[in-house]
N, C-alpha and C positions, 0 to 999 in steps of 0.2 A: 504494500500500500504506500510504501512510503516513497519507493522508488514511481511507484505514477505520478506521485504529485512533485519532486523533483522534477522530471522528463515533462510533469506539462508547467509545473513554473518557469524551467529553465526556457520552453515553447514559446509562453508567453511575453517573458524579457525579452528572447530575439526577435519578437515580431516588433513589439515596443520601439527596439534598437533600431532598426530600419527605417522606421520611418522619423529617425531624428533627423537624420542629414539631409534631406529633400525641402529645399525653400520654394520651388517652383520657379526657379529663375535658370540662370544660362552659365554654364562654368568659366565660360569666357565672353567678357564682351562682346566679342566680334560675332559669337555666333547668334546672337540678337540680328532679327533682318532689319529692325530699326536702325540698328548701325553699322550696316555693309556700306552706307557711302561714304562712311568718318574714314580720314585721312588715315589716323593709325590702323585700320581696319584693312588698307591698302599700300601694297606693295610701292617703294622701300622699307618704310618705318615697320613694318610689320613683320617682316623677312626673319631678324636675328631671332628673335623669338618665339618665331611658329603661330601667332596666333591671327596669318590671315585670312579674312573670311574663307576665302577662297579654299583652303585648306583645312576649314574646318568643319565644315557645310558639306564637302567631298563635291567633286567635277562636275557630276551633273544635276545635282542641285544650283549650283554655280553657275553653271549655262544655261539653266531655264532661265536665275533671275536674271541674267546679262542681256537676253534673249527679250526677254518681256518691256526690260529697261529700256531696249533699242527701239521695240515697236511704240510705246510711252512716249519716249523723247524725239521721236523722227517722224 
């Protein structure tokens, strides 16, 4: 008996635990589509770092919104 309630305490604090870290927000800036046109978001300033959009979003996500961008602005 004692060992179930161990096994489902222990259950319960991992579930707990999980959902501590989760704000609902973006691990990096960049990967906010609000700020894929901010300079640091954009190659140079971005480069050393890794954190630009373009790279964190992955390619073709990337090309649709460049894609969309163009039809928008042209």
């Amino acid at each position: 008996m004692v060992g179930m309630k161990r096994i489902f305490g222990l259950s319960l604090l991992a579930l707990l635990l999980t959902g501590c870290g989760y704000d609902g927000g973006y691990r990096y800036a960049c990967q906010d589509p609000a700020n894929w046109d901010n300079v640091e978001c954009n190659p140079p300033i971005c480069e050393p770092s890794g954190t630009c959009s373009r790279d964190l979003v992955g390619q073709t996500v990337w090309d649709e919104y460049q894609n969309k961008k163009g039809v928008n602005n042209g």
